[in-house]
OpenMM code with the backbone's topology and positions (N, CA, C; nanometers):
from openmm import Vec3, app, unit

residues = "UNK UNK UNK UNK UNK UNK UNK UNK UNK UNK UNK UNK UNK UNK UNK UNK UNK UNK UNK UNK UNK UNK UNK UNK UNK UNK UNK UNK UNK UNK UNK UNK UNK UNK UNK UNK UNK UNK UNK UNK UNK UNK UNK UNK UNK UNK UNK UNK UNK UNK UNK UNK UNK UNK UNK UNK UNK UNK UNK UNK UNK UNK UNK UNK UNK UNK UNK UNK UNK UNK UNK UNK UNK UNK UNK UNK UNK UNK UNK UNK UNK UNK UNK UNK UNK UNK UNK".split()
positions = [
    Vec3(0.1644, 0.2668, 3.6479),
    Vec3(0.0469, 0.3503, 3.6641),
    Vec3(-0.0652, 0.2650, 3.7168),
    Vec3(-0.1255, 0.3013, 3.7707),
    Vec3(-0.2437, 0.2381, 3.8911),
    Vec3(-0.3863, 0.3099, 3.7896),
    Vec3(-0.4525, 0.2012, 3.7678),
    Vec3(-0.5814, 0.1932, 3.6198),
    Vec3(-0.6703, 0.1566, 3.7591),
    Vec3(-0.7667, 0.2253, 3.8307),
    Vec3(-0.8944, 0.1773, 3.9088),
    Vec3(-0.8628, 0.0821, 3.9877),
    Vec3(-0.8910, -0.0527, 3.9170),
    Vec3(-0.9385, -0.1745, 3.9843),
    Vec3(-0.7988, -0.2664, 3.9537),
    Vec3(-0.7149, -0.2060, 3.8525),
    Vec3(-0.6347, -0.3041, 3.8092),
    Vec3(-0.5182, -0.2138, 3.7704),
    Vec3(-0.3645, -0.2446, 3.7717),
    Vec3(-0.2695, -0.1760, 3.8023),
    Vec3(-0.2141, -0.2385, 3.6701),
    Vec3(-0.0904, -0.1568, 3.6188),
    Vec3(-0.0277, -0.1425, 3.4671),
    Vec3(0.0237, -0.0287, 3.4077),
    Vec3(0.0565, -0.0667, 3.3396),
    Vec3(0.1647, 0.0960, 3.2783),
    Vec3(0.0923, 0.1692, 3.1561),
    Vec3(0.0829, 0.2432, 3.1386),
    Vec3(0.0744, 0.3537, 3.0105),
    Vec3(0.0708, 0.2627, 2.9030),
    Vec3(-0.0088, 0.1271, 2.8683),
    Vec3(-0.0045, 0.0480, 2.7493),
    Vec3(-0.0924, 0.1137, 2.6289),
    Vec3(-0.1736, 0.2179, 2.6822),
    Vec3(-0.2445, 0.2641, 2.5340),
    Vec3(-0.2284, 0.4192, 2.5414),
    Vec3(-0.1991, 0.4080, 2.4230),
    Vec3(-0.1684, 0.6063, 2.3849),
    Vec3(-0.3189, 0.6641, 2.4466),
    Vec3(-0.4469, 0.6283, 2.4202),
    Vec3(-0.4978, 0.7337, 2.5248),
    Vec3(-0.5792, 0.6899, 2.6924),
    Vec3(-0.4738, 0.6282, 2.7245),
    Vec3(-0.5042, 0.6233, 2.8723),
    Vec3(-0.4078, 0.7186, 2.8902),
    Vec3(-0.2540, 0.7154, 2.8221),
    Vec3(-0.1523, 0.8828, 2.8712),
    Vec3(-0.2273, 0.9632, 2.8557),
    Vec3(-0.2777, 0.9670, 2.7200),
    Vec3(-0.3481, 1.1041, 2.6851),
    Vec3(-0.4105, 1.1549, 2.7822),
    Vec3(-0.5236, 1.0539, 2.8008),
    Vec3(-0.6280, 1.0927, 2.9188),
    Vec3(-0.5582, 1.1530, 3.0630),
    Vec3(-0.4516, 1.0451, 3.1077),
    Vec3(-0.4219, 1.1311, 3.2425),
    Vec3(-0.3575, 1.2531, 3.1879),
    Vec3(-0.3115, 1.2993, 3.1000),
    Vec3(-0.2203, 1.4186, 3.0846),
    Vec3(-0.3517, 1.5349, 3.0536),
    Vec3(-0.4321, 1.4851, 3.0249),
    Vec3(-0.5445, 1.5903, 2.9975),
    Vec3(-0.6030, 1.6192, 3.1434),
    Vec3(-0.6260, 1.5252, 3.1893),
    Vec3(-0.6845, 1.5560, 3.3483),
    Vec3(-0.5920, 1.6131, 3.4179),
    Vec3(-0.4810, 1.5746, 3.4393),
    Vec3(-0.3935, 1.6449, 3.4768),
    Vec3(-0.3123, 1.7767, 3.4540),
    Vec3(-0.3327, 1.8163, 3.3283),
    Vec3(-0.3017, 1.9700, 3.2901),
    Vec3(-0.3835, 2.0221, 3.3328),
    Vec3(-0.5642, 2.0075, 3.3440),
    Vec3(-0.6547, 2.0693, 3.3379),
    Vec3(-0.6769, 2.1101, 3.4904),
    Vec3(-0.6132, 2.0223, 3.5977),
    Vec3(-0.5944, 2.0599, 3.7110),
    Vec3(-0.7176, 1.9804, 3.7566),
    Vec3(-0.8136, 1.9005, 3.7099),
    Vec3(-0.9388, 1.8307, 3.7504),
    Vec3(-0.8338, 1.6966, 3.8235),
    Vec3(-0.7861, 1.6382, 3.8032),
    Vec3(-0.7445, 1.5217, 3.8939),
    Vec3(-0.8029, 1.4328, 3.9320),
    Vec3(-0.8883, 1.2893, 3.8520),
    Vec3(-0.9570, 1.2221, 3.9132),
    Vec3(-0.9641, 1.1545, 3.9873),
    Vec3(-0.8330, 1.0964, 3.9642),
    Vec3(-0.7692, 1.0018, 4.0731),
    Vec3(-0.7782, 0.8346, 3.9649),
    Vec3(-0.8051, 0.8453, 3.8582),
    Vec3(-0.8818, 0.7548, 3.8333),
    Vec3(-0.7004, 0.6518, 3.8063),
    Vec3(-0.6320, 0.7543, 3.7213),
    Vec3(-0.4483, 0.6900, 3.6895),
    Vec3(-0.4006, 0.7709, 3.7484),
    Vec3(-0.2884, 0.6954, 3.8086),
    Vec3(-0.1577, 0.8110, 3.8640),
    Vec3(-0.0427, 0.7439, 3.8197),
    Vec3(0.0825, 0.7976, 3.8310),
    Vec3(0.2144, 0.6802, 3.8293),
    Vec3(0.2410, 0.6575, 3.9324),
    Vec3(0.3406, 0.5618, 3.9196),
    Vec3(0.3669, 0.4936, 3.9815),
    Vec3(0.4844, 0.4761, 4.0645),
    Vec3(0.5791, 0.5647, 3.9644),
    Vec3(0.7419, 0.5201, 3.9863),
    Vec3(0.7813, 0.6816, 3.9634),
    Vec3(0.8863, 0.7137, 4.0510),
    Vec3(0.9911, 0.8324, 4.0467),
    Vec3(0.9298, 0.8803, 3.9304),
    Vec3(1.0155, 0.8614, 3.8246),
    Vec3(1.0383, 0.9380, 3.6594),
    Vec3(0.8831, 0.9732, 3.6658),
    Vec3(0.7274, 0.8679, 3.6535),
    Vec3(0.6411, 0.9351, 3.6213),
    Vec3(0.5860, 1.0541, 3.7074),
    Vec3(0.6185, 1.0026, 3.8158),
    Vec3(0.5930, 1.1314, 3.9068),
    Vec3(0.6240, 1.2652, 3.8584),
    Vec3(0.7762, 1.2762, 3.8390),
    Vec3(0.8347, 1.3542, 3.7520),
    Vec3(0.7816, 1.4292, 3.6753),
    Vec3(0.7856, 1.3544, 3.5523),
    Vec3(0.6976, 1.3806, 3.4150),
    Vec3(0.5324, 1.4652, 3.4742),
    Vec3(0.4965, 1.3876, 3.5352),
    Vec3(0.3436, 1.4431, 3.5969),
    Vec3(0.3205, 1.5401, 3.6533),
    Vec3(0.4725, 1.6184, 3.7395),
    Vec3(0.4795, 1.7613, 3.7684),
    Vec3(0.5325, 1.8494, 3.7096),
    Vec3(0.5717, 1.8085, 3.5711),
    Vec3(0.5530, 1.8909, 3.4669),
    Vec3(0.4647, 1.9419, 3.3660),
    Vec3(0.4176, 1.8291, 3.3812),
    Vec3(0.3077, 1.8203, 3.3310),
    Vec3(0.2086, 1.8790, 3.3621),
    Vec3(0.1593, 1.9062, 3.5349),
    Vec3(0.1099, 1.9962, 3.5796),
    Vec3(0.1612, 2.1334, 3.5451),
    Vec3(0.2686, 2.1622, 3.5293),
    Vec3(0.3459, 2.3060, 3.5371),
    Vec3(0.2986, 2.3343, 3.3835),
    Vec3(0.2865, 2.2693, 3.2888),
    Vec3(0.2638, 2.3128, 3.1691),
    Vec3(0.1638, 2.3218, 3.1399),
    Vec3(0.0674, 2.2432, 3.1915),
    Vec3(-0.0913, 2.2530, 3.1881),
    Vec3(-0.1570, 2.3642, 3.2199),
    Vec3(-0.0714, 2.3952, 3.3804),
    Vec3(-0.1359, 2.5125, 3.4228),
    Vec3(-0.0952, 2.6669, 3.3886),
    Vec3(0.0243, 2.6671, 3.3081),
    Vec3(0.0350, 2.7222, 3.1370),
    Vec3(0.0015, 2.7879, 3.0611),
    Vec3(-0.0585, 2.6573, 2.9983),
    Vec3(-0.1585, 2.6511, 2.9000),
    Vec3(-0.2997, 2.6883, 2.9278),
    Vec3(-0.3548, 2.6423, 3.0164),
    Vec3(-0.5005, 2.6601, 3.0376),
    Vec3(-0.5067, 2.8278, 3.0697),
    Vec3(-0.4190, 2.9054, 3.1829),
    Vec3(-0.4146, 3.0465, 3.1624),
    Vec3(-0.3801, 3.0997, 3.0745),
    Vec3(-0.3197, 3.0718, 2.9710),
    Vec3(-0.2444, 3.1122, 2.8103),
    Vec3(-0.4019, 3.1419, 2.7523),
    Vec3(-0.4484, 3.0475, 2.7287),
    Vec3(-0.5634, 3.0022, 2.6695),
    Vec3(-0.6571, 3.0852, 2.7328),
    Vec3(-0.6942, 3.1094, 2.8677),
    Vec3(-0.8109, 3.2372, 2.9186),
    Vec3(-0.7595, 3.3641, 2.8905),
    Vec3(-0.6424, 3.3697, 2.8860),
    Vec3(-0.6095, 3.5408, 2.9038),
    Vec3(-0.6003, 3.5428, 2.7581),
    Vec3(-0.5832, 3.4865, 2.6570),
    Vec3(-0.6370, 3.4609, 2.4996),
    Vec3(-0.7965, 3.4586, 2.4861),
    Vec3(-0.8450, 3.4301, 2.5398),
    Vec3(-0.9858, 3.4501, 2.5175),
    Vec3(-1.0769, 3.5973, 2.5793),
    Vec3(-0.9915, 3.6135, 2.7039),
    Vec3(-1.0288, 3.7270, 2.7189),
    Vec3(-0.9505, 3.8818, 2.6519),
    Vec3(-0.8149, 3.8845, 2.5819),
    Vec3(-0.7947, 3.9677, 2.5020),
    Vec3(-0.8799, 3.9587, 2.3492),
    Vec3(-0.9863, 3.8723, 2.3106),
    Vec3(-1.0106, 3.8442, 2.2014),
    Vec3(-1.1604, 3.9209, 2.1913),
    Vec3(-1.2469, 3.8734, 2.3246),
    Vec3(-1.3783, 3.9240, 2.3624),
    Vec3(-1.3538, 4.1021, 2.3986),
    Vec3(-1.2475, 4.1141, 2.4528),
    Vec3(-1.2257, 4.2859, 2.5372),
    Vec3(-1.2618, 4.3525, 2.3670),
    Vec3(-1.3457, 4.4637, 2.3912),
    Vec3(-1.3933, 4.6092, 2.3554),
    Vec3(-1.2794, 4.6776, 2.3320),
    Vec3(-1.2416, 4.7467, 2.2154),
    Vec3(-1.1552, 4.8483, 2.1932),
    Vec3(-1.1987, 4.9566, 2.2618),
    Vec3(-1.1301, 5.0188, 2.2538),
    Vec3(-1.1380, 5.1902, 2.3024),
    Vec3(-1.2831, 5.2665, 2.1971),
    Vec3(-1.2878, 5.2556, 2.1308),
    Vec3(-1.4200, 5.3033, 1.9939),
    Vec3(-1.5170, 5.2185, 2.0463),
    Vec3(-1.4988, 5.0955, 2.0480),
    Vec3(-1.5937, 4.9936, 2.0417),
    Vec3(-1.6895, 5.0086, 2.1454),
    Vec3(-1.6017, 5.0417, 2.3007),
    Vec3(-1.6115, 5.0294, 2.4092),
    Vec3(-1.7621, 5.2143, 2.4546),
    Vec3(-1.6997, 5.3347, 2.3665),
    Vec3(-1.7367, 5.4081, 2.3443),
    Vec3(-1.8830, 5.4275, 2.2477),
    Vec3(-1.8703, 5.3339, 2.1532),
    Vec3(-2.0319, 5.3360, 2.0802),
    Vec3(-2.1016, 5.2267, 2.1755),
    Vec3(-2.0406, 5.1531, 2.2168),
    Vec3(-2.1200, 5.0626, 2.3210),
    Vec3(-2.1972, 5.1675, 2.4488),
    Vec3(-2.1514, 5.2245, 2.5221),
    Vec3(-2.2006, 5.3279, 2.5746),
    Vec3(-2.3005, 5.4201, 2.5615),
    Vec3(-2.3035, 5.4805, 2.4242),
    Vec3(-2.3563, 5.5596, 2.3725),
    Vec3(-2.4991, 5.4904, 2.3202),
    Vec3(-2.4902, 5.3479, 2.3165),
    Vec3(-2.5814, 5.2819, 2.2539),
    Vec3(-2.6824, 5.2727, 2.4275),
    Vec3(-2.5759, 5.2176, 2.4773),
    Vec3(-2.6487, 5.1703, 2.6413),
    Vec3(-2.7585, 5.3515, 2.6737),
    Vec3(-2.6636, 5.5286, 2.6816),
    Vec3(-2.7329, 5.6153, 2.6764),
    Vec3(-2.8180, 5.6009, 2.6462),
    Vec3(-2.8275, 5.6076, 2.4993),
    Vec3(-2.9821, 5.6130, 2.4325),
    Vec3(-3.0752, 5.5333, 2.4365),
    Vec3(-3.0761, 5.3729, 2.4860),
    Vec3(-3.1573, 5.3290, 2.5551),
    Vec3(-3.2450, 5.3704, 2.6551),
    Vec3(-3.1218, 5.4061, 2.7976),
    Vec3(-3.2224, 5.4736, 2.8759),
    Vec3(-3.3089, 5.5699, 2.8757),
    Vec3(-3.2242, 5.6707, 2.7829),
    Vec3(-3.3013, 5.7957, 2.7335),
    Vec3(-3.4584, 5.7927, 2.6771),
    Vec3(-3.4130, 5.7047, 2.6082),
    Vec3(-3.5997, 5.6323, 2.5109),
    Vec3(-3.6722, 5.5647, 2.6266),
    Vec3(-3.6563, 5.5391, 2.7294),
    Vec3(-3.6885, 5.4546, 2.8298),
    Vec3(-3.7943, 5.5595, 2.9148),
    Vec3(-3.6774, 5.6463, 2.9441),
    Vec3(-3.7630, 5.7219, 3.0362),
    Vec3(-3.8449, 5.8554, 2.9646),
] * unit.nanometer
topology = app.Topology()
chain = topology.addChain("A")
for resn in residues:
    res = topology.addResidue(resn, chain)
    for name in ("N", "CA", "C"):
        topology.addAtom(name, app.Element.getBySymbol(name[0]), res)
């Protein structure tokens, strides 16, 4: 793995960490990459699972925020009577 200024392998659990986080997240700094076949490998899976996860994770956040059917309906009714008092 290629470290900036100075080249070396995956010697500390979070320099992996770190590229596997940049790299799921799809940001890519450029800052580590590998080096050799296998990490390459590993690293386009790594992408494949990242990018995953990170949509797993939005379409989870947005079923969590979405308005029920009721909810969605007194919300409305609330927005009505606003304008109503308005004008």
């Amino acid at each position: 793995m290629k470290n900036g200024s100075n080249s070396g392998n995956f010697e500390f659990f979070f320099d992996s960490f770190w590229f596997m986080i940049v790299t799921m997240t799809t940001v890519g700094y450029g800052d580590r990459y590998p080096m050799t076949h296998i990490g390459r490998l590993i690293t386009f899976f790594g992408c494949l699972l990242g990018t995953l996860l990170v949509s797993l994770m939005v379409v989870s956040l947005q079923n969590t925020t979405k308005l029920s059917i009721g909810e969605q309906r007194v919300f409305n009714d609330l927005i009505k009577g606003e304008v109503k008092s308005k004008t």
